[in-house]
C-alpha positions as CSV (number, residue, x, y, z in Angstrom):
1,X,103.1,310.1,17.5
2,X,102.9,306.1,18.4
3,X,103.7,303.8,16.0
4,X,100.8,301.0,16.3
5,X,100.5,297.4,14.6
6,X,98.0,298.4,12.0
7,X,97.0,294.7,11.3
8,X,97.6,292.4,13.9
9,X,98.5,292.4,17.4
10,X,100.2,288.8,18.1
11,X,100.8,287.4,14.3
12,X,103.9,285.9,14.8
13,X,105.1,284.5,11.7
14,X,105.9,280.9,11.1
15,X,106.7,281.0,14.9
16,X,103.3,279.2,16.2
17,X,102.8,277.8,19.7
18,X,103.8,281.2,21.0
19,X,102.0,283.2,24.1
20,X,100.3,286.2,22.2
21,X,97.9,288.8,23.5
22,X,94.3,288.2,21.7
23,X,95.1,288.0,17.7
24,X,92.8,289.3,15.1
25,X,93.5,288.1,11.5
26,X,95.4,290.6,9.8
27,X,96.4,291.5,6.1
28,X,99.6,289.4,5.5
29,X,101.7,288.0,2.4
30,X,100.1,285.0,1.1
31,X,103.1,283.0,1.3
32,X,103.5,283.8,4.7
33,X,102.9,280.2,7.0
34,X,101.4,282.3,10.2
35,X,100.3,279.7,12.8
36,X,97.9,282.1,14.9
37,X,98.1,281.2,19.3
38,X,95.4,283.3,21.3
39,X,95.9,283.1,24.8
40,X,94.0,285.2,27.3
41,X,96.4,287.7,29.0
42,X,95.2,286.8,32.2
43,X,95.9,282.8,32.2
44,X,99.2,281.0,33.2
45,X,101.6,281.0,30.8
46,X,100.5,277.6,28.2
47,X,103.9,276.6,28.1
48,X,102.8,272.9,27.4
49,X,102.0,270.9,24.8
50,X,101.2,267.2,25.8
51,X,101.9,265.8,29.1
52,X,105.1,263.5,29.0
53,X,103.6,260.0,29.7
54,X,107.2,258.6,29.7
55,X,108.3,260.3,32.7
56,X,111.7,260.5,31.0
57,X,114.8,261.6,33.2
58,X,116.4,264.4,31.8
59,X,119.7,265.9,33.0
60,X,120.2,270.0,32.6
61,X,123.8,270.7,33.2
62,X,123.6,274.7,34.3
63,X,121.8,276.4,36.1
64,X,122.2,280.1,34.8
65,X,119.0,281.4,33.2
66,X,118.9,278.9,30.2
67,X,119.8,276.4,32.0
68,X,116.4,276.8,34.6
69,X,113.9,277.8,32.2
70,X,114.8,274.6,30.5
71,X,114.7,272.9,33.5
72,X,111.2,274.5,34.2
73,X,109.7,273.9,31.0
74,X,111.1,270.0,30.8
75,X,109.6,269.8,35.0
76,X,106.0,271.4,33.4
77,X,105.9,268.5,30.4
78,X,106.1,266.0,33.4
79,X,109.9,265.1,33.5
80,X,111.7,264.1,35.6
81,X,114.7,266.4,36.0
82,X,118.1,266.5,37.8
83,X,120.2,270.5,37.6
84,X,123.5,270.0,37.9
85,X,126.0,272.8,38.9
86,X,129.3,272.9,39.0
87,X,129.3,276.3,41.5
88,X,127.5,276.4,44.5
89,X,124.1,278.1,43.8
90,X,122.6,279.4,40.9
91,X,123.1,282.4,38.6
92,X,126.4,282.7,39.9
93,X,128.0,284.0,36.6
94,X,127.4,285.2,33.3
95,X,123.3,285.2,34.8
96,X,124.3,287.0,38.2
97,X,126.1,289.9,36.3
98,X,123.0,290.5,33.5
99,X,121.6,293.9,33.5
100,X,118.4,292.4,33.4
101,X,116.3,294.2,30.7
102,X,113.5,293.0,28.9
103,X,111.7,294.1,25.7
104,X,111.1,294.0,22.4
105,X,113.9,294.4,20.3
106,X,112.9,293.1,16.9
107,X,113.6,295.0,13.7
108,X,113.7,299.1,15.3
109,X,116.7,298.1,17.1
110,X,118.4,294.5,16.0
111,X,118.0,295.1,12.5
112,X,117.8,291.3,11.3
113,X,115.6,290.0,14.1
114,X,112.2,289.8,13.1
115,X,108.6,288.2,13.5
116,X,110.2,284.5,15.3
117,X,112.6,286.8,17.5
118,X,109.8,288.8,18.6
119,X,108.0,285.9,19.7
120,X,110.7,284.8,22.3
121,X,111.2,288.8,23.5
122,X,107.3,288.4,23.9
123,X,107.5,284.9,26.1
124,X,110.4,286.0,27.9
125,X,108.3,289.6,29.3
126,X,105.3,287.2,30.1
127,X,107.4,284.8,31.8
128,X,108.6,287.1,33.8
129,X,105.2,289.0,34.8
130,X,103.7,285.6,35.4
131,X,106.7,284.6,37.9
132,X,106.6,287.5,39.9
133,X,103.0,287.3,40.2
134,X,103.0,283.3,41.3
135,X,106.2,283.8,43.7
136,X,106.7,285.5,47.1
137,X,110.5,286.7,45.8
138,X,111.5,289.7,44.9
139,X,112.9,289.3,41.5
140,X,113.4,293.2,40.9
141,X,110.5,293.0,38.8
142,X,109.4,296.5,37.5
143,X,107.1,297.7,34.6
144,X,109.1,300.3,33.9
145,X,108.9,300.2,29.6
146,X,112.0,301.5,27.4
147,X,113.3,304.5,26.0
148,X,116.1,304.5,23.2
149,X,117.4,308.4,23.2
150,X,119.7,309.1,20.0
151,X,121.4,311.8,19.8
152,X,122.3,312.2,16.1
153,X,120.1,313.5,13.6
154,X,121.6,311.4,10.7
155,X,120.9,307.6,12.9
156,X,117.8,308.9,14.1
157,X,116.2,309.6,10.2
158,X,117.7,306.0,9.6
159,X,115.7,304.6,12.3
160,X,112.5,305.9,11.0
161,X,111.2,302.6,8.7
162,X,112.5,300.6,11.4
163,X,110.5,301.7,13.9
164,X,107.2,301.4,11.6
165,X,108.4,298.0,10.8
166,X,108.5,297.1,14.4
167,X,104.8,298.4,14.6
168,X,104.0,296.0,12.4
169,X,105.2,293.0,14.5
170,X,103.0,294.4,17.4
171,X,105.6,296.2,19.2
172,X,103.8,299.3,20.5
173,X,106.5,302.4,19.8
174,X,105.8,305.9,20.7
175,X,108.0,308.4,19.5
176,X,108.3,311.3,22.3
177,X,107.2,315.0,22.1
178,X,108.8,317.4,24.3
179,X,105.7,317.2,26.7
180,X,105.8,313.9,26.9
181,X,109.5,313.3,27.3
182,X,109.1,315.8,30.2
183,X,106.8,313.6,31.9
184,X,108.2,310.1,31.2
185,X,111.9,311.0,31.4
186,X,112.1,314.2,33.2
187,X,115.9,313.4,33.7
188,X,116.9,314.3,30.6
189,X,117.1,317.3,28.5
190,X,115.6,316.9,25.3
191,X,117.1,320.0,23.4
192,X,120.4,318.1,23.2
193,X,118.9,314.6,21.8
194,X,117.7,313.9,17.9
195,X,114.7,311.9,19.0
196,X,113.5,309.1,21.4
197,X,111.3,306.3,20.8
198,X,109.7,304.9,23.9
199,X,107.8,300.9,24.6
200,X,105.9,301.2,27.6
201,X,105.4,297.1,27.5
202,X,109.5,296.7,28.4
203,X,110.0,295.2,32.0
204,X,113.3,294.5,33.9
205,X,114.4,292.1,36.6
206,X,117.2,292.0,38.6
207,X,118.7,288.2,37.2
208,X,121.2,288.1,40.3
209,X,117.6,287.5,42.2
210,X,115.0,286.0,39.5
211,X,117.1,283.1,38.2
212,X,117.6,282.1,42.3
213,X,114.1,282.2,42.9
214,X,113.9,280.4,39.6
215,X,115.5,277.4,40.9
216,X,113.9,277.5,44.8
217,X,110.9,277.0,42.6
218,X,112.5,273.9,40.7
219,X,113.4,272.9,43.6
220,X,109.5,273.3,45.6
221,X,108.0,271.4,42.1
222,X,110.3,268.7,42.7
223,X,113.6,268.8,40.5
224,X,116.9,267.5,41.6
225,X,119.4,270.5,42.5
226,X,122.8,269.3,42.6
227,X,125.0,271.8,43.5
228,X,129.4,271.9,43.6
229,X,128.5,269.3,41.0
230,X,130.6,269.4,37.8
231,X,129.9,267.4,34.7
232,X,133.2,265.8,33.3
233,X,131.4,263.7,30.3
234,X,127.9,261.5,28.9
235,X,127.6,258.1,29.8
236,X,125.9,256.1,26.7
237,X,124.5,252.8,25.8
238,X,123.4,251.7,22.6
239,X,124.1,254.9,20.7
240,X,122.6,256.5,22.8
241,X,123.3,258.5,25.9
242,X,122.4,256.9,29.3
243,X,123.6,259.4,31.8
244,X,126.2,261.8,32.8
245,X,129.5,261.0,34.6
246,X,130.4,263.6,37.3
247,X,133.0,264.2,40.0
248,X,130.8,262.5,42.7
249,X,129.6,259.7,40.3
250,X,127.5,259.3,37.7
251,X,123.9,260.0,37.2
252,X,121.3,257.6,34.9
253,X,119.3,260.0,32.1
254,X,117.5,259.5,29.4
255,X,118.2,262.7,27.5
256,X,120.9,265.3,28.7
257,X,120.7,269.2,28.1
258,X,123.6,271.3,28.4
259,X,123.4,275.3,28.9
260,X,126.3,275.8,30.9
261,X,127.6,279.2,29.4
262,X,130.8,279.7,28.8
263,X,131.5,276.3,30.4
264,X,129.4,274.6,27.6
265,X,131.9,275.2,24.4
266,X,134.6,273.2,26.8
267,X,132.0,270.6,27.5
268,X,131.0,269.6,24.4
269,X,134.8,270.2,22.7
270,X,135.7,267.0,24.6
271,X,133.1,265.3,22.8
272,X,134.7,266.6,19.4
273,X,131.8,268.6,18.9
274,X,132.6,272.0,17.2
275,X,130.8,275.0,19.0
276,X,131.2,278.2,17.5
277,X,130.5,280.6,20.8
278,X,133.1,283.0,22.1
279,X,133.4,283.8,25.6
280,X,133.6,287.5,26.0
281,X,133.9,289.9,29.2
282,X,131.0,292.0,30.1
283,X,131.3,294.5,32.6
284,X,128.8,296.8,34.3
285,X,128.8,298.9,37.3
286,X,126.2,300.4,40.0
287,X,126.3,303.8,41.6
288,X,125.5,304.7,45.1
289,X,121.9,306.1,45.4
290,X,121.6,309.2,43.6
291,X,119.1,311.8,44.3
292,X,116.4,312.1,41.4
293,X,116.3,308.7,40.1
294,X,113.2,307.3,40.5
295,X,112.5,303.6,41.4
296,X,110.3,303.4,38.0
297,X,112.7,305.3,36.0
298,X,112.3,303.6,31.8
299,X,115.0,301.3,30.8
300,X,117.5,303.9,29.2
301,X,119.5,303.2,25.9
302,X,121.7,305.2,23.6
303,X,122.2,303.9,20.5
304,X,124.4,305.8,19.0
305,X,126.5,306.5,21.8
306,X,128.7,303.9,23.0
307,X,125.4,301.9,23.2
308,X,125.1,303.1,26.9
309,X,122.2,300.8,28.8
310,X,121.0,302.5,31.8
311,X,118.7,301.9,34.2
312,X,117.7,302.5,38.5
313,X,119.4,300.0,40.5
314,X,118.1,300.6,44.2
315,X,118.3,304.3,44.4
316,X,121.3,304.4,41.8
317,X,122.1,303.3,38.6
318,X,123.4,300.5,36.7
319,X,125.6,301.5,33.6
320,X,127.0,299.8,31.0
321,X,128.2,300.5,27.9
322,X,130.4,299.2,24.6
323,X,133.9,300.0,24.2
324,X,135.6,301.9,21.0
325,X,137.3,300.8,18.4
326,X,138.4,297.1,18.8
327,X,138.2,294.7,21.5
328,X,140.5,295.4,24.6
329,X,142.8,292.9,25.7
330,X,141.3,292.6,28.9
331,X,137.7,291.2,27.4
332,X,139.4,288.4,25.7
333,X,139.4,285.1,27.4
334,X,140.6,281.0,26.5
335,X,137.5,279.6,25.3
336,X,138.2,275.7,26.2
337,X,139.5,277.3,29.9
338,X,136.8,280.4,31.2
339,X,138.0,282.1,34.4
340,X,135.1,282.4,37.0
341,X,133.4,285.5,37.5
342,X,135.5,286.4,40.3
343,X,138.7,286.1,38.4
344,X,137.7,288.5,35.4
345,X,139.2,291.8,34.9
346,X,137.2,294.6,34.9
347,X,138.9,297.4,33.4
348,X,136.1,298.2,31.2
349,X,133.7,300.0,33.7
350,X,136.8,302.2,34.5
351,X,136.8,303.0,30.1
352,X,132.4,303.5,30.9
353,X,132.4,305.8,33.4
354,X,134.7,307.7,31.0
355,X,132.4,307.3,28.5
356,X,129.6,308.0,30.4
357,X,130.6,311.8,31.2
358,X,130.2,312.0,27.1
359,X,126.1,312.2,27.6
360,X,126.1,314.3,31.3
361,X,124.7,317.3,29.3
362,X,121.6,315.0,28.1
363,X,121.5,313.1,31.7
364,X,122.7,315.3,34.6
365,X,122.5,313.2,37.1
366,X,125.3,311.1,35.6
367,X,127.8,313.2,36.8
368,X,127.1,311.9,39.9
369,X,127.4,308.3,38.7
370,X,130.8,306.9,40.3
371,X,131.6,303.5,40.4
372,X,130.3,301.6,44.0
373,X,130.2,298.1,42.7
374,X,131.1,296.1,39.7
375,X,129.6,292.8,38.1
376,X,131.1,291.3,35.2
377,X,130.6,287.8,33.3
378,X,130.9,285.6,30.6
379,X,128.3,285.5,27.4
380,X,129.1,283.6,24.3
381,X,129.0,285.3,21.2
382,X,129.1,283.5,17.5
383,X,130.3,285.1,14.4
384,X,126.9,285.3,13.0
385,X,125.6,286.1,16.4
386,X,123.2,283.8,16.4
387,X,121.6,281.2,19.4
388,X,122.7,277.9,19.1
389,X,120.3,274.8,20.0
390,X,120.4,271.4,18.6
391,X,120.9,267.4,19.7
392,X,124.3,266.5,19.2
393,X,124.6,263.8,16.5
394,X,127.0,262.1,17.8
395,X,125.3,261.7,21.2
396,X,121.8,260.8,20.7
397,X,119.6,262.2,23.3
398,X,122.4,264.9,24.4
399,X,121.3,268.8,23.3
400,X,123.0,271.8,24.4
401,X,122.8,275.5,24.2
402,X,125.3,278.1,23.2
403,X,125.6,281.3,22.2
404,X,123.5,283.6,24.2
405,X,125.2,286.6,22.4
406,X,124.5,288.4,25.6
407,X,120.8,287.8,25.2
408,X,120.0,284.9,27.9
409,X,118.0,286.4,30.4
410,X,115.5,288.3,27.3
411,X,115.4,285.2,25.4
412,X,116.4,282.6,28.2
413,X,112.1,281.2,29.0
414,X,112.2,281.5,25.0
415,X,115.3,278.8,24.7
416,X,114.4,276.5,27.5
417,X,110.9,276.2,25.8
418,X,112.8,275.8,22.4
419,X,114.9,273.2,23.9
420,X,112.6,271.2,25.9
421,X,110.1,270.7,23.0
422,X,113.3,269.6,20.9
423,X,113.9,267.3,23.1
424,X,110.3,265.5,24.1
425,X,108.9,266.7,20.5
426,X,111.0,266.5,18.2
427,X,110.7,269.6,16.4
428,X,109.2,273.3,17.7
429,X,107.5,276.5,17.3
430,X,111.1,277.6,16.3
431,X,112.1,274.4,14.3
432,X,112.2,276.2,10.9
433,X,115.7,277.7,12.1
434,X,117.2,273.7,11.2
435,X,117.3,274.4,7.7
436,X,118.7,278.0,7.9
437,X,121.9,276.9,10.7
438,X,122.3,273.5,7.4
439,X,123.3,276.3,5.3
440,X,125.1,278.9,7.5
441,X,126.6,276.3,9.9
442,X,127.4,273.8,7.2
443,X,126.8,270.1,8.3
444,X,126.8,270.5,12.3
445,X,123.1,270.6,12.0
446,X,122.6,273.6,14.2
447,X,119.8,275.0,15.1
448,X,120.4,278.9,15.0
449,X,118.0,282.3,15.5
450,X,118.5,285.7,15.7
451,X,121.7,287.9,15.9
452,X,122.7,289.9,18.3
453,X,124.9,292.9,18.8
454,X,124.7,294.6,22.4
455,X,125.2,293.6,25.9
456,X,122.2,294.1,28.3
457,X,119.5,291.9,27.6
C-alpha cells in the first residue's frame, strides 16, 4: 500500500518562500494562510530573495553545518562574509560525528512537527542533491530512501494515522509487503517485524565530508575563512554591534551570526543572554566491511527499539542508538565549559553494540557488526526541543543559533536560510515561530520550531 498526498504535493502551510516540487491547489482549511512556491525540480535551488545592495559585512562564528549554510545563503544575498573558527577546519565536531541522514520526518515519526518542519526537511534533501550535483566532492551523497522497521504490533497500529497524516504533507510513505520488503531490504527477515514503512525520497551524506566541501566552496565564491580563530566577545557602537573581538584582533561587521554548537550557549552567556540548549554526548560507531551490505542499502531505523539508526558506511555500517532508562553519566557535560570532540567519553557505543545484538534475529548481519571506529559530539538539546534563532536584543545586529536537538545537518540549509533572511529581511518564511517562542520562552523573544527527540539527523 503507499500512502500518497491526496491533495497537494508541496502545500506547505504558512511556511512560504519554500523549494517545493510543482504545487497544485489542494483542498485545505479555510483558515489555513498557505503561501504556495513552485519551483521547477530541475533549477538551482531559489534560495534568494532580493540582492543585498548594501554589501553588508556579516561575521558567522562556526563553521559546523549551521554555521556554512548560513554563511552560503548570507554569500548568495550578496554579503560580504567572514567564517570564523575556533578549530582548525571545518565540521570538526558535533558536524564531523552526524550520521548524516536526511528525510522527511514530519508527523509519522516526530509527532509535533508538521507542515513548517516539513518544509525545512524538504530544503535540506534539495540542498543536498543540488550540492552534490554543482561540486566535484564526494559528499557521500546517496539516494538511498528510508525504512522505519517496528517490531511491535501495539506501536505499529499507533503509527497508522500518522503515517496517513504524513501523506498529507506530501511525504510519499509506502508501507511494505513481504515481496517488496524482500526486494528493498533483503537483509532483513520480515516474519520477526510488525510492519515497515519505507520513503524512497530520503538521501544521506556523509557530514564529516559535505560540510568541508561546503566551506572549499565558501571559500571559491569568495568568503573569508578564518581558521584557529576564536571569538572572545561583539565589538559595538551606537547600540549597535560593529564587529567581533578575537584572539588575533578584532574584525569590523555589520551584523554577527553565531552557530557555534555547543560553544554558542558559552558565547552568548558572557553577554548575559540566557540560552536554553544542553550540550549532550552522541556516540556512534562504524563496522569493518561486512559482507552483504550493499552500498545503496535504505537508511534503517527502529523505532521502537532503542531507536537504532543504521545505515552502509563504506562496505560496513554505522550504528547508533539511544540508551535505557535515564541519562548515563558519561553523556553529561558543563554547558558554559564543552570538551572537544576528542576529549568525550564514549562509553555509549560499548552499551549499542549491546543493544544491537537485541535485533540480530531481524538483521543478521549485525552480528557481525563490532566496533572499528567511533565518532562522538556535542548537539544541543532544549527542554521543549525546539531550534532556537533570533537577534539578541541586547546586541543589535548580533543573532545566533542554538539548539540543533541533534537535527543540524537535516535542518542545517533550512536554519542558515532562516537566519540569513532574519538578518537582511527582517522577518522569514519561518517568522511566524516569533510569536509561539513569546509565549513558550517568555520574554527572550526566541524564535523556536519543531521538537526533536532522536539522534541521527
Amino acid at each position: 500500500m503507499r500512502i500518497r498526498n491526496r491533495d497537494t504535493v508541496a502545500c506547505l502551510e504558512r511556511s512560504g518562500g519554500l523549494i517545493g516540487r510543482p504545487v497544485r491547489l489542494a483542498r485545505r482549511p479555510a483558515a489555513s494562510n498557505c503561501v504556495l512556491c513552485c519551483v521547477d525540480p530541475a533549477t538551482r535551488l531559489d534560495c534568494m530573495r532580493e540582492p543585498n545592495s548594501e554589501m553588508k559585512r556579516v561575521v558567522v562564528i562556526g563553521a559546523g553545518a549551521i554555521g556554512c549554510a548560513a554563511a552560503w545563503h548570507l554569500r548568495q544575498r550578496g554579503c560580504a562574509v567572514t567564517l570564523l573558527e575556533a578549530e582548525d577546519g571545518p565540521a570538526t565536531q558535533a558536524s564531523a560525528a552526524a550520521a548524516g541522514f536526511v528525510a522527511h520526518w514530519s508527523t509519522h515519526f516526530i509527532l509535533p512537527w508538521g507542515a513548517t518542519e516539513w518544509g525545512m526537511q524538504d530544503y535540506g534533501i534539495r540542498f543536498y542533491t543540488d550540492m552534490a550535483e554543482r561540486l566535484d566532492d564526494d559528499i557521500g551523497y546517496v539516494p538511498c530512501g528510508i525504512a522505519f522497521v517496528y517490531l511491535n504490533e501495539e506501536t505499529w497500529r499507533f503509527v497508522q494515522p500518522l503515517i496517513a497524516d504524513a501523506g498529507e504533507l506530501g511525504t510519499s510513505l509506502e508501507v511494505l509487503g513481504s515481496d517488496r520488503c524482500a526486494e528493498v531490504l533483503p537483509m532483513l527477515d520480515i516474519g520477526r517485524v510488525a510492519g515497515i514503512v519505507y520513503e524512497a525520497d530520503a538521501i544521506r551524506v556523509r557530514a564529516a565530508d559535505a560540510i568541508p566541501a561546503l566551506a572549499r566552496e565558501l571559500e571559491r565564491d569568495g568568503v573569508d575563512l578564518r581558521y584557529s580563530t576564536r571569538m572572545t566577545g561583539l565589538l559595538e557602537s551606537g547600540g549597535r554591534v560593529s564587529g567581533v573581538r578575537t584572539e588575533q584582533g578584532t574584525v569590523d561587521a555589520d551584523q554577527v551570526v553565531i552557530a557555534a554548537g555547543a560553544w554558542t550557549r558559552p558565547l552568548v552567556d558572557a553577554m548575559e543572554v540566557p540560552c536554553p540548549a544542553e550540550p549532550t554526548v552522541e556516540a556512534r560507531y562504524t563496522t569493518r566491511p561486512i559482507g552483504g551490505v550493499p552500498a545503496d542499502m535504505p537508511l534503517l531505523i527502529f523505532p521502537d527499539c532503542h531507536g537504532f539508526y543504521i545505515r552502509e558506511e563504506r562496505g560496513g555500517l554505522l550504528i547508533g542508538g539511544s540508551d535505557a532508562g535515564d541519562m548515563p553519566a558519561d553523556r553529561k557535560v558543563d554547558a558554559l565549559r564543552p570538551p572537544l570532540s576528542t576529549e568525550i567519553e564514549t562509553r555509549q557505543t560499548d552499551r549499542i553494540r549491546e543493544y544491537i545484538r537485541e535485533i540480530e534475529d531481524v538483521m543478521p548481519v549485525l552480528a557481525g557488526a563490532e566496533i572499528e571506529q567511533v565518532n562522538a559530539g556535542l548537539p544541543t538539546f532544549t527542554d521543549e526541543n525546539r531550534f532556537i534563532v533570533d537577534e539578541i536584543a541586547s546586541h543589535r545586529g548580533a543573532f545566533f543559533v542554538s539548539g540543533c536537538n541533534e537535527g543540524g545537518v537535516t535542518h542545517g540549509p533550512g536554519l542558515g536560510k532562516l537566519v540569513s533572511e532574519l538578518m537582511l529581511d527582517g522577518s522569514s518564511a519561518w517568522d511566524q515561530f516569533r510569536i509561539v517562542a513569546l509565549t513558550l520562552l517568555g520574554s527572550s523573544g526566541l524564535i523556536s520550531c519543531g521538537t526533536f527527540t532522536h539522534g541521527f539527523l
